[in-house]
C-alpha positions as CSV (number, residue, x, y, z in Angstrom):
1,X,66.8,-45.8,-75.3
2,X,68.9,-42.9,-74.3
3,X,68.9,-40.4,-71.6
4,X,71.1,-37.3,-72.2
5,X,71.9,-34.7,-69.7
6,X,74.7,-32.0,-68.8
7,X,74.8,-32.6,-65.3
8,X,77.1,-35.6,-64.4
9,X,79.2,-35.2,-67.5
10,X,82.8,-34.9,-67.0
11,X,84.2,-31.2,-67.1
12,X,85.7,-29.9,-69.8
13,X,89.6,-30.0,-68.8
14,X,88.9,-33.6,-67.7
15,X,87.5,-34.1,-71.5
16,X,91.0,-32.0,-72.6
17,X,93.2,-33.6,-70.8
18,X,91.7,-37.3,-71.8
19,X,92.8,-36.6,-75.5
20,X,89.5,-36.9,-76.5
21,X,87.8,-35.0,-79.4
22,X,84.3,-34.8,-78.6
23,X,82.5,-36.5,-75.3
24,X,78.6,-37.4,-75.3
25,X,77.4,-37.9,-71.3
26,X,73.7,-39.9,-71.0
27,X,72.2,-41.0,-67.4
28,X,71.2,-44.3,-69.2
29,X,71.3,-45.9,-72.2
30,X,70.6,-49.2,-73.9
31,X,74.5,-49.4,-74.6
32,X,77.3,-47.3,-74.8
33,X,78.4,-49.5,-78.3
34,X,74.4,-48.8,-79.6
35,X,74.4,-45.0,-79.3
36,X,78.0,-45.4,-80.5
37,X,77.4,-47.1,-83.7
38,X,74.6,-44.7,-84.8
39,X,76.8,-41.6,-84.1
40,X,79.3,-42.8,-86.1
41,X,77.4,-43.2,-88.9
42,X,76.1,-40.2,-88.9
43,X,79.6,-39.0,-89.2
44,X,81.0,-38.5,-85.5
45,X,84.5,-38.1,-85.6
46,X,87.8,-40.2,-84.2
47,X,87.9,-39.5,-80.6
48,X,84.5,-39.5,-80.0
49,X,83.3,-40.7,-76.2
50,X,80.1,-42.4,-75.0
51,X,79.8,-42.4,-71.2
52,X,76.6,-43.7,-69.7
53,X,76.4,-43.5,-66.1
54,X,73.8,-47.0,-66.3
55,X,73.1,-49.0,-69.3
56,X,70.3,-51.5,-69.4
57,X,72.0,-54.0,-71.7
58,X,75.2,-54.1,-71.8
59,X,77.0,-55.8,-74.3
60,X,79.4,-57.9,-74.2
61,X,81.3,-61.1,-76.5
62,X,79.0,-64.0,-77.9
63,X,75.6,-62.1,-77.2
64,X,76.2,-61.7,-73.8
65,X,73.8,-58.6,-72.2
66,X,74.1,-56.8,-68.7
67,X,72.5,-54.1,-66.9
68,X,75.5,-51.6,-65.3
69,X,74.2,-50.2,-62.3
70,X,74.3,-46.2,-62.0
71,X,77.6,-45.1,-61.3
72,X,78.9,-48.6,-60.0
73,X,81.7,-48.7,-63.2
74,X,83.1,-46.7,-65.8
75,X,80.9,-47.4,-69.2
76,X,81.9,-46.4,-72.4
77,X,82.4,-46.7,-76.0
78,X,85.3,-44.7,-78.0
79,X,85.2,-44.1,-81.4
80,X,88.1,-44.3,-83.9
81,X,88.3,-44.6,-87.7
82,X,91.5,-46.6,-88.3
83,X,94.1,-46.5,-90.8
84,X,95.0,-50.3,-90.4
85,X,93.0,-53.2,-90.9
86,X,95.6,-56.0,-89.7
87,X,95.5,-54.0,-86.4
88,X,92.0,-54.6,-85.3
89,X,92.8,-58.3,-85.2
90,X,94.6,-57.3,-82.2
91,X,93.2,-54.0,-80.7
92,X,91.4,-55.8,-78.0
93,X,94.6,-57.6,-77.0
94,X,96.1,-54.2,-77.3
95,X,93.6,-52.6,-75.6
96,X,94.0,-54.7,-72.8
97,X,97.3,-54.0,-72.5
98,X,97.4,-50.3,-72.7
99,X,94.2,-50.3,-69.8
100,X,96.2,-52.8,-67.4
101,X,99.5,-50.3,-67.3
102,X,97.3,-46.8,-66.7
103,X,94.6,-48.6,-64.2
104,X,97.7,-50.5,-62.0
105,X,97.7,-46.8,-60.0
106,X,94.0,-47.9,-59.5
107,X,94.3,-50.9,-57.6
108,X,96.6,-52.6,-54.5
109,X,98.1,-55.6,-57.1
110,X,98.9,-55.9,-60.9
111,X,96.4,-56.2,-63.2
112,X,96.1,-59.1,-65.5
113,X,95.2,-60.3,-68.6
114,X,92.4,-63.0,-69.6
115,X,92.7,-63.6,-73.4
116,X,91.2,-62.2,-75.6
117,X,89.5,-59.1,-73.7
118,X,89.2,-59.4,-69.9
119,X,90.9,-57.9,-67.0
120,X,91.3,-59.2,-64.1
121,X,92.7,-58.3,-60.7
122,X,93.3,-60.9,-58.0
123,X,90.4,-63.8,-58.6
124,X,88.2,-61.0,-59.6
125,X,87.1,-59.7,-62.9
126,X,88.1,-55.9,-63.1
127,X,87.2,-55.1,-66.6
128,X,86.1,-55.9,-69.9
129,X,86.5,-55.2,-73.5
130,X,84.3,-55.4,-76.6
131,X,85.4,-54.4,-80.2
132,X,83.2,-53.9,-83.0
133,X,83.9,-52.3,-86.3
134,X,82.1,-52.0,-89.2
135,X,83.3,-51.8,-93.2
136,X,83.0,-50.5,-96.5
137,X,84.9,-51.6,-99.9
138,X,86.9,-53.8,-97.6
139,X,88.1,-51.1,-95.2
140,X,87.1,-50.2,-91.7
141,X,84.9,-47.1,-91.8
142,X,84.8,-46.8,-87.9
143,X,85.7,-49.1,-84.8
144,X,83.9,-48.7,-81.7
145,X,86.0,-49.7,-78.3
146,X,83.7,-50.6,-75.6
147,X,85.2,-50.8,-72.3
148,X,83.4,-51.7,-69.0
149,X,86.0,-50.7,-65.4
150,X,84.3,-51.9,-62.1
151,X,83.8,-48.9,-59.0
152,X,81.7,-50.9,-57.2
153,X,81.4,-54.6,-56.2
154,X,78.9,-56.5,-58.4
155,X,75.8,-56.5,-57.1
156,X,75.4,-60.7,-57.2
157,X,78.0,-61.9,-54.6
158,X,78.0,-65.3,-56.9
159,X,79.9,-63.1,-59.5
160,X,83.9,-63.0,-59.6
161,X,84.2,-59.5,-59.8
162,X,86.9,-57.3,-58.5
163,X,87.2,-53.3,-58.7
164,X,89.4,-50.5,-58.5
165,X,89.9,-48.7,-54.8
166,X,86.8,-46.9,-53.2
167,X,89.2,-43.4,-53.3
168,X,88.6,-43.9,-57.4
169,X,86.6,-41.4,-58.9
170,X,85.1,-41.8,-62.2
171,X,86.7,-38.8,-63.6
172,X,90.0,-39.9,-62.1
173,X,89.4,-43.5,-64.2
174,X,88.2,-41.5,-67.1
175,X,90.9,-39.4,-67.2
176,X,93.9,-42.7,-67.2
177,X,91.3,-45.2,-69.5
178,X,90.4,-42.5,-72.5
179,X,94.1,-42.0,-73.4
180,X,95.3,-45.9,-72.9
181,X,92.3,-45.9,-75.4
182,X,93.3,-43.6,-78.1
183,X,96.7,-45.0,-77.3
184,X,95.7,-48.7,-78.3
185,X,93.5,-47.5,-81.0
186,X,96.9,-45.4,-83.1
187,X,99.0,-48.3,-83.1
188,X,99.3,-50.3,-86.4
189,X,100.2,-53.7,-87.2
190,X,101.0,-56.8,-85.1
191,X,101.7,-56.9,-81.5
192,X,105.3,-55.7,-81.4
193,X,107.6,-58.1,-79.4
194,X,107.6,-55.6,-76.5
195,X,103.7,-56.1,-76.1
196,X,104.3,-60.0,-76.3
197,X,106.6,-59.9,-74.0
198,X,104.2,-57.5,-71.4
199,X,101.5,-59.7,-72.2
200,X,103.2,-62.8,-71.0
201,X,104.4,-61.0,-67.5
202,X,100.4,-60.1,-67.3
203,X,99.1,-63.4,-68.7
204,X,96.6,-64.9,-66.1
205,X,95.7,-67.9,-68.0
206,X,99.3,-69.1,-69.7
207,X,100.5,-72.6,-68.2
208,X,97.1,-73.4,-67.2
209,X,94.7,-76.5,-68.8
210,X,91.7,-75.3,-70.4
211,X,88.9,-77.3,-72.0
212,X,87.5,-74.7,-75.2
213,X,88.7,-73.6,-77.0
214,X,90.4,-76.5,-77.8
215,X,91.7,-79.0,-74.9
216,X,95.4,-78.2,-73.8
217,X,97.6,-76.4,-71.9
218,X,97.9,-73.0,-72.8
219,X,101.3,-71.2,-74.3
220,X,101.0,-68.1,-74.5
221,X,99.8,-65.5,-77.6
222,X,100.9,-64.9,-80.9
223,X,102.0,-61.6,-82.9
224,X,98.5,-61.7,-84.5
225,X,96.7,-62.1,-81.7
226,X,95.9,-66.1,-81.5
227,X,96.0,-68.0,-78.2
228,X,98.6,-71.2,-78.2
229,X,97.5,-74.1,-77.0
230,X,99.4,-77.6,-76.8
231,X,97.3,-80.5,-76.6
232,X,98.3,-84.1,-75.3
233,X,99.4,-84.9,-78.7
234,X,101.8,-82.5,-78.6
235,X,100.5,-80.0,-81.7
236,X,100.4,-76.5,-80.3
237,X,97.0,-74.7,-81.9
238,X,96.9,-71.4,-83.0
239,X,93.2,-69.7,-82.4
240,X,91.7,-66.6,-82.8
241,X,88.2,-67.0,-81.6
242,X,86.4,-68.6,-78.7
243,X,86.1,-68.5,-75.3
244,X,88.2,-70.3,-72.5
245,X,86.8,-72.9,-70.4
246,X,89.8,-73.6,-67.3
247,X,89.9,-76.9,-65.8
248,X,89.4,-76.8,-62.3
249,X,89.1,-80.6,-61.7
250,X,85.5,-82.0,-61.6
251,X,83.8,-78.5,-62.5
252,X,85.5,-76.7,-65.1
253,X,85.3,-72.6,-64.6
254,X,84.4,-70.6,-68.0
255,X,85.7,-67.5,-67.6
C-alpha cells in the first residue's frame, strides 16, 4: 500500500541541495524498502529517494516489522546501483559512520555506533539501518539503503529510544542524512583505516561481554566489516552476521 501526495514533500532546493537525483514523497506506505525495490526495478535511477511520512511495517534486520508514526522520524530508502561488490559487505557499517558525523549537529552528545547497523545516542536508540541489494550474473543490480532517524520519542515508554532535538525539522535531517547517504554509498572497498579508527572512538559496544553472537568480550571491527570477539579461551572470532546479546548480569539486554 502506498499513498502519494505533493503536499508534505520536501521542496525542491532542499531535494538539490541533498545531492539527490530524483525524490518520491508518500503520506504512508507499507515500507519505504517495498516501494523502493519495485522502483528500482522498473529502472529508477542512482540517487533515487523514498520518504514516507508513516509506514505501517517497517522493516528492519531478521524479520523484524514496525509501524512509524506520521512524522515522528525521518523514513526512507535511497537507491544506488554500485560499482563494488566487496563494498556492500560494509555499507551499513559505512553508513553508520557517515550518518553519526552529519546527525552529531542534531543532538546534545556524540552519536554512537551499535554493530552492525544501529545508532545510538546516550542509552537510547537514535537510528537504524537496513541494507538490501539485489543481483544479476553475480553483480549488484541495485542496493536500497533504508534508514529510520527518531523526531519524536517512541510512543512505548518500555522502548530505549532516543531522538534528535525538538528544534529538528525533517527537512533540516533530510537535508544532512541524503548526502552522508550518497556519501557511504560511492565509497569502494574495505573500511579504510581512518573509518576503523572513527568507528572505534564511536564504538558503543567494544570492551563489553556479550552472549550471541558468540560468548566473549568484544574487540572491536575488522576491515571487512566482522565484529571481534575473544572468548574465555582466548581465540578472538571473526563474524559477520548476528545480532548482539550484552550481558547485563542476571538478564542479558539484546540490543
Amino acid at each position: 500500500m502506498r499513498e502519494s501526495a505533493a503536499s508534505g514533500a520536501p521542496p525542491e532546493h532542499i531535494i538539490r541541495n541533498a545531492g539527490l537525483v530524483r525524490l518520491d514523497y508518500h503520506v504512508r506506505v507499507t515500507s519505504t524498502m517495498d516501494v523502493a525495490h519495485a522502483v528500482a526495478a522498473d529502472g529508477a535511477p542512482a540517487g533515487t529517494l523514498i520518504l514516507a511520512s508513516s509506514q505501517e511495517q517497517g522493516r528492519g534486520r531478521t524479520g523484524k516489522s514496525w509501524q512509524s508514526a506520521p512524522d515522528a522520524g525521518l523514513w526512507c530508502t535511497l537507491i544506488e546501483r554500485p560499482a563494488d561488490p566487496r563494498a556492500l559487505d560494509v555499507l551499513a557499517l559505512r553508513v553508520g559512520l557517515s550518518l553519526a558525523a552529519a546527525l552529531d549537529a542534531f543532538v546534545e552528545q556524540r552519536i554512537t555506533l551499535k554493530w552492525p547497523n544501529d545508532l545510538w545516542l546516550g542509552d537510547g536508540k537514535l537510528g537504524g539501518i537496513l541494507i538490501e541489494a539485489r543481483w544479476r550474473d553475480g553483480l549488484p543490480e541495485w542496493v536500497a539503503i533504508g534508514v529510520g532517524i527518531n523526531r519524536k520519542p517512541a510512543a512505548d515508554a518500555r522502548v530505549r529510544s532516543s531522538h534528535v532535538r525538538a528544534d529538528v525539522s525533517r527537512d533540516a535531517l533530510l537535508g544532512a542524512v541524503a548526502p552522508a547517504l550518497r556519501r557511504a554509498a560511492a565509497a569502494t572497498g574495505v573500511l579504510s583505516d581512518n573509518e576503523c579508527r572513527e568507528w572505534a572512538t564511536r564504538d558503543r559496544i567494544a570492551g563489553r561481554r556479550v552472549l550471541t553472537p558468540a560468548d566473549g568480550v568484544v574487540q572491536g571491527i575488522t576491515a571487512d566489516g566482522a565484529i571481534s570477539i575473544r572468548g574465555d579461551d582466548g581465540m578472538v572470532r571473526h563474524l559477520h552476521s548476528g545480532s548482539l546479546t550484552v550481558f547485563e548480569g542476571p538478564e542479558s539486554l539484546s540490543i
